[in-house]
ChimeraX commands (.cxc) that place a marker at each C-alpha (Angstrom):
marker #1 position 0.00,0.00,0.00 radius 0.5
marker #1 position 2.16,2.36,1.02 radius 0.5
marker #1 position 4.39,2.06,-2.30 radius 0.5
marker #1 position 1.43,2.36,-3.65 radius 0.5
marker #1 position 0.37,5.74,-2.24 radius 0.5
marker #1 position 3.84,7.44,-2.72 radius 0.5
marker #1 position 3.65,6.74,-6.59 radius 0.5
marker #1 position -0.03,8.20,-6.64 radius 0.5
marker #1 position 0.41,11.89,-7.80 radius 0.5
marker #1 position 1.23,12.75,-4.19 radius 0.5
marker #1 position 3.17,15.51,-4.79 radius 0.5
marker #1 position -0.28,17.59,-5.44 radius 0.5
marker #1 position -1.52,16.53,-2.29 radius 0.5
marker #1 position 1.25,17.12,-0.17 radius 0.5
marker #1 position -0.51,19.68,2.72 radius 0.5
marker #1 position -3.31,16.86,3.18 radius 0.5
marker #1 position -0.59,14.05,3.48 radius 0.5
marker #1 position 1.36,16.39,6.04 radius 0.5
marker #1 position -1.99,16.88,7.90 radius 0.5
marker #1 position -3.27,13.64,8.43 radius 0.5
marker #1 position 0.63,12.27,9.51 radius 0.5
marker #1 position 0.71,15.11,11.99 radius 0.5
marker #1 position -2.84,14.52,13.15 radius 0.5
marker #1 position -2.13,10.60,13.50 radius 0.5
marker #1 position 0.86,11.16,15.62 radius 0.5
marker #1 position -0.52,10.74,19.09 radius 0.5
marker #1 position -2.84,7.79,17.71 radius 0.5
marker #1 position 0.96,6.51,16.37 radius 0.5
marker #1 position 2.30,6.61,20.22 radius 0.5
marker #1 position -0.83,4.46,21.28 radius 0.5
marker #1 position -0.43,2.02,18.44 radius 0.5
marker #1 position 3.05,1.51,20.03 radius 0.5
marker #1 position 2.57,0.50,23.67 radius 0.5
marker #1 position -1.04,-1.32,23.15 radius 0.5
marker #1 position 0.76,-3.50,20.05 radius 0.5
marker #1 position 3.51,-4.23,22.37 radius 0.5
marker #1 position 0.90,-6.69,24.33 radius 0.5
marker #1 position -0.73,-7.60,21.35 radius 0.5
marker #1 position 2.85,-9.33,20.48 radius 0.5
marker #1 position 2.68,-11.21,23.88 radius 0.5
marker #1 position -0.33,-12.99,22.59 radius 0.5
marker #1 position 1.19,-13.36,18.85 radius 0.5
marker #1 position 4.58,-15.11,20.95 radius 0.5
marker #1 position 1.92,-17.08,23.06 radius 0.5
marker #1 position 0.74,-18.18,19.50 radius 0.5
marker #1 position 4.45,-19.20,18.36 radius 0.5
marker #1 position 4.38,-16.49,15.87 radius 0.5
marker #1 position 8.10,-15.13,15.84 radius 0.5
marker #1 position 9.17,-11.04,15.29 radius 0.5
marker #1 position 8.88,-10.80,11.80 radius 0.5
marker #1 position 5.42,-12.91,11.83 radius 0.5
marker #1 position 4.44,-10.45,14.20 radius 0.5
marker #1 position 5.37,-7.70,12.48 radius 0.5
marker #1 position 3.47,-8.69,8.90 radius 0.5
marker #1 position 0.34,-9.79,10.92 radius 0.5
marker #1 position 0.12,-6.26,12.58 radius 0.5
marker #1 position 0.97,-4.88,9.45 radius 0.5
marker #1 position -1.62,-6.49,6.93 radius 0.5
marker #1 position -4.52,-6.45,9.78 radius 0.5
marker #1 position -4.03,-3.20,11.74 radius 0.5
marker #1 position -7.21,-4.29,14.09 radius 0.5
marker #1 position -6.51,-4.87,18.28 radius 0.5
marker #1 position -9.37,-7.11,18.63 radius 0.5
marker #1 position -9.09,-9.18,15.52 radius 0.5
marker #1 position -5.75,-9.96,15.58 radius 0.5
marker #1 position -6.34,-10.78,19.62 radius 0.5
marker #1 position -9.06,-13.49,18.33 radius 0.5
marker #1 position -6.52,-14.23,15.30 radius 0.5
marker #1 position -3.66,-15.59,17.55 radius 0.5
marker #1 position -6.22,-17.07,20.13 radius 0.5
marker #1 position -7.48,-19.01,17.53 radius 0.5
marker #1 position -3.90,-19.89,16.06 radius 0.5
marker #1 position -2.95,-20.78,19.50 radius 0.5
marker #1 position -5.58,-23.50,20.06 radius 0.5
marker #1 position -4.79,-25.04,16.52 radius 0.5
marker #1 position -8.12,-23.93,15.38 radius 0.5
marker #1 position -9.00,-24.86,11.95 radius 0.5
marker #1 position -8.76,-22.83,8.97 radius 0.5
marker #1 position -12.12,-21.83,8.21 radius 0.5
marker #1 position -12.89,-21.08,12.01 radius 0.5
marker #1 position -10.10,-18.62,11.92 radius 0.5
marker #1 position -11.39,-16.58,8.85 radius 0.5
marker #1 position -14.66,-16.50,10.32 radius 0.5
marker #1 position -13.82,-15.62,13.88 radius 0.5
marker #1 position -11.63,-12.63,12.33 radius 0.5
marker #1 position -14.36,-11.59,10.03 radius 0.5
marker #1 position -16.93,-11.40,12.72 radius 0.5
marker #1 position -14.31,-9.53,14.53 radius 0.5
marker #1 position -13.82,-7.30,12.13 radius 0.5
marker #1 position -17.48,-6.57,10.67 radius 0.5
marker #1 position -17.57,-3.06,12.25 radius 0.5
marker #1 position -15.04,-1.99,9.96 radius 0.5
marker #1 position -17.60,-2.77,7.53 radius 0.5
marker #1 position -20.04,0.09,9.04 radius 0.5
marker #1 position -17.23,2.42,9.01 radius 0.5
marker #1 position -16.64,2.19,5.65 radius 0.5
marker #1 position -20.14,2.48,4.53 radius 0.5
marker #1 position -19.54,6.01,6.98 radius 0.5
marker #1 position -16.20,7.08,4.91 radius 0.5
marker #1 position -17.55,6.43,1.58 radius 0.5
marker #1 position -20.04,9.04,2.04 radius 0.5
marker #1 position -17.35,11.89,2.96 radius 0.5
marker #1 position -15.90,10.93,-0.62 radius 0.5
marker #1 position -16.34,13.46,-3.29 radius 0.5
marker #1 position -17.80,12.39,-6.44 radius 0.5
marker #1 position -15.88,10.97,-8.92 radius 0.5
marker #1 position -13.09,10.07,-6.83 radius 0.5
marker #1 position -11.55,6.79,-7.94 radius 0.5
marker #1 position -12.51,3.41,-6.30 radius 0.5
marker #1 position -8.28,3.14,-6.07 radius 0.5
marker #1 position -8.67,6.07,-3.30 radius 0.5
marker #1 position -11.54,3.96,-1.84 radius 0.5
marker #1 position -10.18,0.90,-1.58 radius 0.5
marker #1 position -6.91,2.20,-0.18 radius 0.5
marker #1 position -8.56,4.09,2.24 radius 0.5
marker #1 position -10.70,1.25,3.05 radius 0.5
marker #1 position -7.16,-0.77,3.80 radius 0.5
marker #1 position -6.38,0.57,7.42 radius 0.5
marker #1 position -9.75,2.05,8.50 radius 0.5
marker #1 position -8.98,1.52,11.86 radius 0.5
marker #1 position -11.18,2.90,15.34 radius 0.5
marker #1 position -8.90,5.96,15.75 radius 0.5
marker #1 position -7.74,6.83,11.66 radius 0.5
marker #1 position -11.62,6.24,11.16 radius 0.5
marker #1 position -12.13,8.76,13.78 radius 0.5
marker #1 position -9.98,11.76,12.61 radius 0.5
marker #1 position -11.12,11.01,8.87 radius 0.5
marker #1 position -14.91,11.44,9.91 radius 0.5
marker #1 position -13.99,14.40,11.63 radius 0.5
marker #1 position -12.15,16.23,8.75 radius 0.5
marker #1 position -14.42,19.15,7.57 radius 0.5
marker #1 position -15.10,19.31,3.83 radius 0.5
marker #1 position -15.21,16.52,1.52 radius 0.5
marker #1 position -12.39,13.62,2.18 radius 0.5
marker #1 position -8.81,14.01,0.81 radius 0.5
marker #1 position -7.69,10.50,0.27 radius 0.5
marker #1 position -4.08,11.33,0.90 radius 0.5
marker #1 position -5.23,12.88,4.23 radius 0.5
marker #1 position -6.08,9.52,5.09 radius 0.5
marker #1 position -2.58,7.92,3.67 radius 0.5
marker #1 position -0.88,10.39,6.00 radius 0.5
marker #1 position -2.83,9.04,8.56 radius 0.5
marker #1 position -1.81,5.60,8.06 radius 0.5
marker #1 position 1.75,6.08,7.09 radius 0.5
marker #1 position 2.61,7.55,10.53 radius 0.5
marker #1 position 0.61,4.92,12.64 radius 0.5
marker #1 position 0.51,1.53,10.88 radius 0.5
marker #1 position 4.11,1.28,11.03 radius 0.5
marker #1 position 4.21,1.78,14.96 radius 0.5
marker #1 position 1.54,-1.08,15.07 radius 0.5
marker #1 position 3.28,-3.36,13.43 radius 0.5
marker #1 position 6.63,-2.57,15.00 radius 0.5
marker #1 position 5.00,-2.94,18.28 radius 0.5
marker #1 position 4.14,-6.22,18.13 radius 0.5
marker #1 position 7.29,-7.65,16.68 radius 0.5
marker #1 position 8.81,-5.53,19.96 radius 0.5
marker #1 position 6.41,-7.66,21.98 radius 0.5
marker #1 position 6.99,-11.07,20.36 radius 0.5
marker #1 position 10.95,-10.24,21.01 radius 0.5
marker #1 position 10.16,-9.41,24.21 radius 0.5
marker #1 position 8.36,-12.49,24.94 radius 0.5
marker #1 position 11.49,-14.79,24.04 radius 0.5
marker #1 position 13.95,-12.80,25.93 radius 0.5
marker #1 position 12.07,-12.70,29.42 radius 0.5
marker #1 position 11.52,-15.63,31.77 radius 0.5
marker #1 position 7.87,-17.29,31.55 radius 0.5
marker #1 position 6.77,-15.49,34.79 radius 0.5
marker #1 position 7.29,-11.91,33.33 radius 0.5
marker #1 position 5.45,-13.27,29.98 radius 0.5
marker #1 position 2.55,-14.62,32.07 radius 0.5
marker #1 position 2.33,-10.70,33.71 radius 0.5
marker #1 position 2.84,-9.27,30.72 radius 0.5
marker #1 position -0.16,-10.65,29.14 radius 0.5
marker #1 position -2.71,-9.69,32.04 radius 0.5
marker #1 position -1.95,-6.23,29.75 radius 0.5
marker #1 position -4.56,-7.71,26.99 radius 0.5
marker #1 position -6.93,-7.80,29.64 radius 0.5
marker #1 position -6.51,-4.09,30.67 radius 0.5
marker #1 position -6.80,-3.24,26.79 radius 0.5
marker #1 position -9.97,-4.71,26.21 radius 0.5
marker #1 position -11.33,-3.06,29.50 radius 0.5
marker #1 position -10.17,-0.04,28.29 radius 0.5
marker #1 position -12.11,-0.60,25.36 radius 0.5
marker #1 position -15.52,-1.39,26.70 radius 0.5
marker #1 position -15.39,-0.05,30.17 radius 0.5
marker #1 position -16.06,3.98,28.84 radius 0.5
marker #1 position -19.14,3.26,26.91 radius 0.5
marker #1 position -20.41,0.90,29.33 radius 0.5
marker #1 position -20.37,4.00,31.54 radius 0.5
marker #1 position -22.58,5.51,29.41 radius 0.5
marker #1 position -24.45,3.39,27.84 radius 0.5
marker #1 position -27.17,0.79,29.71 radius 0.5
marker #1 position -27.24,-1.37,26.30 radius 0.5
marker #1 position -23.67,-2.00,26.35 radius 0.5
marker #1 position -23.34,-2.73,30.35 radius 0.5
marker #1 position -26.00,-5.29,29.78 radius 0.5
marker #1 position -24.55,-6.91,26.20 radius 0.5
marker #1 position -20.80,-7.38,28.12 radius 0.5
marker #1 position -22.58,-8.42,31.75 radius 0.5
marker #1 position -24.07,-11.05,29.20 radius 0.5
marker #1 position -21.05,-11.66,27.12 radius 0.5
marker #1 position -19.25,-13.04,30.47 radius 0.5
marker #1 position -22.03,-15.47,31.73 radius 0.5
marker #1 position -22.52,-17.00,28.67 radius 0.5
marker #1 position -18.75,-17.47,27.59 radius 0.5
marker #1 position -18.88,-18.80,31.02 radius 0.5
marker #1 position -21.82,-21.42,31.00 radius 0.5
marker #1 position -20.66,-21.92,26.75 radius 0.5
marker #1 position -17.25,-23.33,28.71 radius 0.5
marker #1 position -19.37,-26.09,30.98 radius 0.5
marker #1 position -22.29,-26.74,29.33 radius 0.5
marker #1 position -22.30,-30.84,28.11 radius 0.5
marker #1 position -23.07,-29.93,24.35 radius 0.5
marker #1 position -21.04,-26.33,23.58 radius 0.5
marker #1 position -18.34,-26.90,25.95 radius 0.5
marker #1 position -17.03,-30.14,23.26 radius 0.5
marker #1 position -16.63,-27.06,20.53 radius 0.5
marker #1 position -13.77,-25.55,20.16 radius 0.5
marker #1 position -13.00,-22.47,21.73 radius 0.5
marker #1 position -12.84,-20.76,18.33 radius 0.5
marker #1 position -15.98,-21.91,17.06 radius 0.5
marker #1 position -17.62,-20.96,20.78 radius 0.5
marker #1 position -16.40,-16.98,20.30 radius 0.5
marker #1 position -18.16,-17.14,16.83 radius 0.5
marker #1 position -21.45,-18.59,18.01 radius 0.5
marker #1 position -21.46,-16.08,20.87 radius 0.5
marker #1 position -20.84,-13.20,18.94 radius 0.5
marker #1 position -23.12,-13.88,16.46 radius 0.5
marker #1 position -25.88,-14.77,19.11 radius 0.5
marker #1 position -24.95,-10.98,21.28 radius 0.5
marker #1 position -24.64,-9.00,18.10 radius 0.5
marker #1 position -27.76,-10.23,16.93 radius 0.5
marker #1 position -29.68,-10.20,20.46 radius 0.5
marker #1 position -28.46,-6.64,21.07 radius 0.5
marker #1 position -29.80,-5.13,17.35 radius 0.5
marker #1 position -33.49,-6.70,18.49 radius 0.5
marker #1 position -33.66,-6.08,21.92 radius 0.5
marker #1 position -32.24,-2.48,21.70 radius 0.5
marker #1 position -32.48,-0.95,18.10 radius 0.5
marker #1 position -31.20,1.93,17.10 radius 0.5
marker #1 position -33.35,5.13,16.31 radius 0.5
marker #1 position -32.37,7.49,13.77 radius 0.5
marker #1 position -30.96,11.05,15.05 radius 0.5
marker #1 position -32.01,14.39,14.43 radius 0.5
marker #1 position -29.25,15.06,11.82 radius 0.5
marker #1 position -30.04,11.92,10.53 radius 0.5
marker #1 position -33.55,12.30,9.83 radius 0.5
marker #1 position -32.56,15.87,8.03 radius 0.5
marker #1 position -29.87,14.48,5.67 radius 0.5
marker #1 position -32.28,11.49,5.04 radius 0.5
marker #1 position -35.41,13.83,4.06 radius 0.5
marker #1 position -33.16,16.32,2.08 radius 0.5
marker link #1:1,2 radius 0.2
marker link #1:2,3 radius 0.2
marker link #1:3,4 radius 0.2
marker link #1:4,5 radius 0.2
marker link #1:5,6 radius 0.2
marker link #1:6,7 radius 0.2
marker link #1:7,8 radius 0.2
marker link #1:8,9 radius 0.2
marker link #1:9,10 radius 0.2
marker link #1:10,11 radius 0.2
marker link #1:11,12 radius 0.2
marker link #1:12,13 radius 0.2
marker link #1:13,14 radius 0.2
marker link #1:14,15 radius 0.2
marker link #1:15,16 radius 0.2
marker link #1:16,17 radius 0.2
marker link #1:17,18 radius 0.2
marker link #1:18,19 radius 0.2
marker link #1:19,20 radius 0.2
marker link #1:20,21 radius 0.2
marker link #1:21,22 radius 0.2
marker link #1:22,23 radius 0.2
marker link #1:23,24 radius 0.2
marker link #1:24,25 radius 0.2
marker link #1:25,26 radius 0.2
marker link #1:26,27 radius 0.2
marker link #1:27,28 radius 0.2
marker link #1:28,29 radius 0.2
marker link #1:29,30 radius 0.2
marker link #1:30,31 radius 0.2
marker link #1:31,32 radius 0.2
marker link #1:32,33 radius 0.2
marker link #1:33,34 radius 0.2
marker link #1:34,35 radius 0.2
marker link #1:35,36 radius 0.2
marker link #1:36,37 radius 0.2
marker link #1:37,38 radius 0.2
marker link #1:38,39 radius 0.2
marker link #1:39,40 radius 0.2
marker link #1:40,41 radius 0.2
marker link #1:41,42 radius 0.2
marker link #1:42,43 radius 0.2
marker link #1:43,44 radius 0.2
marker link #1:44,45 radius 0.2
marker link #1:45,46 radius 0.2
marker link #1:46,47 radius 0.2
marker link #1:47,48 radius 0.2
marker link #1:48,49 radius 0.2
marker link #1:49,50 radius 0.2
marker link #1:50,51 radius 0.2
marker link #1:51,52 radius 0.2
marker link #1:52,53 radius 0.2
marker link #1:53,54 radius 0.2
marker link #1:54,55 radius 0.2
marker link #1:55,56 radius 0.2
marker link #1:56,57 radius 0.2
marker link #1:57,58 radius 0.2
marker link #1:58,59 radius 0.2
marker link #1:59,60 radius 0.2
marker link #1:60,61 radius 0.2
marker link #1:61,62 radius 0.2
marker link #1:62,63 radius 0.2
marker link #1:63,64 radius 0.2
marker link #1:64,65 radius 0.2
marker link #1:65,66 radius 0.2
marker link #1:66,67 radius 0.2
marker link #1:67,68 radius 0.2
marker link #1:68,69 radius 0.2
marker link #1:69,70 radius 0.2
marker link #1:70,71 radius 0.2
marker link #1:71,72 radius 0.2
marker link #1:72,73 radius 0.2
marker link #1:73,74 radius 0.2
marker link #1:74,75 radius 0.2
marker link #1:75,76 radius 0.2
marker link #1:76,77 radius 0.2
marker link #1:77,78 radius 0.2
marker link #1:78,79 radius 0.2
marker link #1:79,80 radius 0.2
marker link #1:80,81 radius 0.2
marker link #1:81,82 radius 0.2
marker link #1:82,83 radius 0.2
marker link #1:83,84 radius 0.2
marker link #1:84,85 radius 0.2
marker link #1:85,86 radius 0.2
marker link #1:86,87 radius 0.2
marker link #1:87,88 radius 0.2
marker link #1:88,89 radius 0.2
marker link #1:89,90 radius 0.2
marker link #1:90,91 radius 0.2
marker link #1:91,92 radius 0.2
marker link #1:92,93 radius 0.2
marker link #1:93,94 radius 0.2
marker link #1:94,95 radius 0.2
marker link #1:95,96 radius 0.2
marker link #1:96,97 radius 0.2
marker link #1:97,98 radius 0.2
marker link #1:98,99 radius 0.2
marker link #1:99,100 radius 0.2
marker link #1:100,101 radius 0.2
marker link #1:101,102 radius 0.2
marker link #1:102,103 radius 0.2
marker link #1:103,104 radius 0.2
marker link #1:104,105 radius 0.2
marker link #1:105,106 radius 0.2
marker link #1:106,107 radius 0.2
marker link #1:107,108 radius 0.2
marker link #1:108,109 radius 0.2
marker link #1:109,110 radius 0.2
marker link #1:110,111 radius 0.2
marker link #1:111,112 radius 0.2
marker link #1:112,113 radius 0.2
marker link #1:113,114 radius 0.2
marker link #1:114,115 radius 0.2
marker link #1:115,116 radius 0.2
marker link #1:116,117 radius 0.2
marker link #1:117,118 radius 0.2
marker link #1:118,119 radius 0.2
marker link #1:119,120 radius 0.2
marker link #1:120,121 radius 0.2
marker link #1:121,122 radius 0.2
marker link #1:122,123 radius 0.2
marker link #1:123,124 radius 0.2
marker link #1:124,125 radius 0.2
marker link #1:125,126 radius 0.2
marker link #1:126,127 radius 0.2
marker link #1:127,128 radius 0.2
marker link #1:128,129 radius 0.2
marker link #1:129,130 radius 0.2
marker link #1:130,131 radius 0.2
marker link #1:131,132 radius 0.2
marker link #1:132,133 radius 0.2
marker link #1:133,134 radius 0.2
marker link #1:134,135 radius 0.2
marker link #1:135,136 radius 0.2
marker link #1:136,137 radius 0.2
marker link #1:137,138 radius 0.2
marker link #1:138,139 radius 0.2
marker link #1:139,140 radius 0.2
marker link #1:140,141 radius 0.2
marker link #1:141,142 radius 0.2
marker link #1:142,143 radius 0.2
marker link #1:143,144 radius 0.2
marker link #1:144,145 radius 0.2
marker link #1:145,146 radius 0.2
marker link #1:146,147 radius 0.2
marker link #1:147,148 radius 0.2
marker link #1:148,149 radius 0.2
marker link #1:149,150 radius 0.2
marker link #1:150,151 radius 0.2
marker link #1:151,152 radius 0.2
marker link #1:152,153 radius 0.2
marker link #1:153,154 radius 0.2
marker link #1:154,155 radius 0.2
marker link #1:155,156 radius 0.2
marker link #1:156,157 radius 0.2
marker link #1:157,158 radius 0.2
marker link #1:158,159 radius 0.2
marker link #1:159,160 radius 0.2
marker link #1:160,161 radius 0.2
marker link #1:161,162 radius 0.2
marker link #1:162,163 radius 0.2
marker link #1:163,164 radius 0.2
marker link #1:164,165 radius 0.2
marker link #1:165,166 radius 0.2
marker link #1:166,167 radius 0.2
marker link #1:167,168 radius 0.2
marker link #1:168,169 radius 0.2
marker link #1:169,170 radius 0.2
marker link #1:170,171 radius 0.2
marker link #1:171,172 radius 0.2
marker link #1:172,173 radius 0.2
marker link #1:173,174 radius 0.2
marker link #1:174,175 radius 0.2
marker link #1:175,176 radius 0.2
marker link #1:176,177 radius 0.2
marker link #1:177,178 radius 0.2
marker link #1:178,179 radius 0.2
marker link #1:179,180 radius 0.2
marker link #1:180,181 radius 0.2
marker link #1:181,182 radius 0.2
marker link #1:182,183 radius 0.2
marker link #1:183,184 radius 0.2
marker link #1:184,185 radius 0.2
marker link #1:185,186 radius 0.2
marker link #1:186,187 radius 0.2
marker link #1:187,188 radius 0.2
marker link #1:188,189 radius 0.2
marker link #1:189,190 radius 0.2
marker link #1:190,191 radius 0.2
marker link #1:191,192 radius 0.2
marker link #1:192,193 radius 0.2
marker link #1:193,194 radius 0.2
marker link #1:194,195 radius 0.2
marker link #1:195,196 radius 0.2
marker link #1:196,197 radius 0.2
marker link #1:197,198 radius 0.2
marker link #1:198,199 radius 0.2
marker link #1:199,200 radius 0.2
marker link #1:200,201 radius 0.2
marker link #1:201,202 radius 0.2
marker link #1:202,203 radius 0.2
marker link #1:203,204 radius 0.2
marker link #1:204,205 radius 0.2
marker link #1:205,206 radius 0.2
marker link #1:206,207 radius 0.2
marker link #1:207,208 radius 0.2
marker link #1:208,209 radius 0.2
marker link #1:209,210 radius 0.2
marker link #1:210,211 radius 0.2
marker link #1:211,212 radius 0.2
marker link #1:212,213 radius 0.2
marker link #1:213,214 radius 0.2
marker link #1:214,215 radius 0.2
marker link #1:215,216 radius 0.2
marker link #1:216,217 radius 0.2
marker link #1:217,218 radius 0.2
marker link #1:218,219 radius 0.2
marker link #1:219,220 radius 0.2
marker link #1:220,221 radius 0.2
marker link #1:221,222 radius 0.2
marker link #1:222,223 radius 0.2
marker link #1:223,224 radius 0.2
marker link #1:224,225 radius 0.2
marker link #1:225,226 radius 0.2
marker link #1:226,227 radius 0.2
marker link #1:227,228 radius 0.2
marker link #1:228,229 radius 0.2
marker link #1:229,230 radius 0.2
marker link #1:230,231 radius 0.2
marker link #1:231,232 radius 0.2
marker link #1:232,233 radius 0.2
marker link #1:233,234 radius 0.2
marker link #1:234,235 radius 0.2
marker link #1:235,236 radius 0.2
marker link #1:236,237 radius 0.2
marker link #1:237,238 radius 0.2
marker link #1:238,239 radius 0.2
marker link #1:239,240 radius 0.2
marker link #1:240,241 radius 0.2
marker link #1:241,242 radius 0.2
marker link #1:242,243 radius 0.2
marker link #1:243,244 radius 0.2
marker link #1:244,245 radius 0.2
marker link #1:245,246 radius 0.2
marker link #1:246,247 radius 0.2
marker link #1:247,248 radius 0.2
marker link #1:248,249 radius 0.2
marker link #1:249,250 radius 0.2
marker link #1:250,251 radius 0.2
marker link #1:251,252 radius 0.2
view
């Protein structure tokens, strides 16, 4: 991609480029340290630096590449893997839907599938909020200063991993655990849907891992099934109205 991207007329773009690196420095500096334990879990896995390095790089998501190496890890099959990424991953879908409409018209499906490459939480974030119609080498800039730190991260991690004793690589991965709280603790503060979707999320993974029948499946094939069944439970038992602005962009 990013080859790709440099060889794309970028000279004409250059102040967007320089914006969205400068803008996706901090979100860079993140990518670093949270990566770093996400290469615990690739070394866990038996994934080695540069492994590490190319997973992070061609699938720049925290939470699929977690369920990735979990699944890798248990010797989960291939098809269970795609699927338990893909279902980890299917919000990505939403925000590209999002993006697409900040294009202008006529820009190229190139830009658009580029852009649709690294749409991660945080570059999807800073794109949305760009005013004006989207510059897709703001969004290159974006990734060109962050992905790298991702993927460096981990294969810091998985080198970490091999050089310290098991102990510290046993503490070191309670860090995945803090990363995902970080991730659903703030909007489970503020959000009574959410609180009751993850209270759920832990009794059933729970009773999935003792229960005769689902307790034989695989532990890969359990996430799926539970996702699937929460994700699908939470759209019926607490849809989604449309918004003011929404309603006003939809009737004009």
């Amino acid at each position: 991609m990013y080859a790709a991207v440099l060889s794309l007329r970028s000279h004409t773009h250059r102040p967007a480029l320089r914006a969205g690196a400068r803008d996706a420095l901090p979100i860079a500096l993140g990518y670093l340290a949270v990566s770093f334990t996400l290469g615990i879990a690739a070394r866990n896995a038996g994934l080695n630096p540069l492994q590490g390095f190319f997973a992070s790089l061609l699938c720049n998501a925290s939470a699929g590449e977690y369920a990735g190496f979990t699944a890798i890890a248990a010797r989960a099959s291939l098809w269970e893997l795609a699927a338990i990424t893909l279902v980890a991953n299917a919000r990505y879908l939403l925000m590209g839907c999002a993006v697409s409409q900040k294009f202008a018209p006529g820009t190229a499906k190139a830009h658009r599938l580029l852009v649709g490459y690294d749409l991660t939480d945080e570059i999807f974030g800073i794109t949305l909020a760009r005013p004006g119609a989207l510059d897709p080498y703001y969004t290159y800039g974006a990734v060109l200063a962050a992905a790298p730190c991702w993927a460096i991260g981990t294969a810091l991690g998985v080198s970490a991993g091999n050089l310290l004793p098991a102990r510290a690589v046993s503490a070191l991965s309670v860090a995945l655990y803090g990363m995902f709280l970080a991730v659903i603790v703030p909007p489970a503060k503020k959000e009574k849907p959410v609180r009751l979707v993850v209270a759920a999320g832990f009794v059933l993974s729970f009773l999935a891992s003792r229960l005769p029948v689902v307790s034989s499946l695989s532990a890969g094939t359990r996430t799926i099934l539970l996702t699937l069944l929460l994700s699908a439970g939470a759209a019926l038992a607490f849809p989604r109205g449309e918004t003011a602005a929404e309603v006003q962009r939809n009737a004009a």
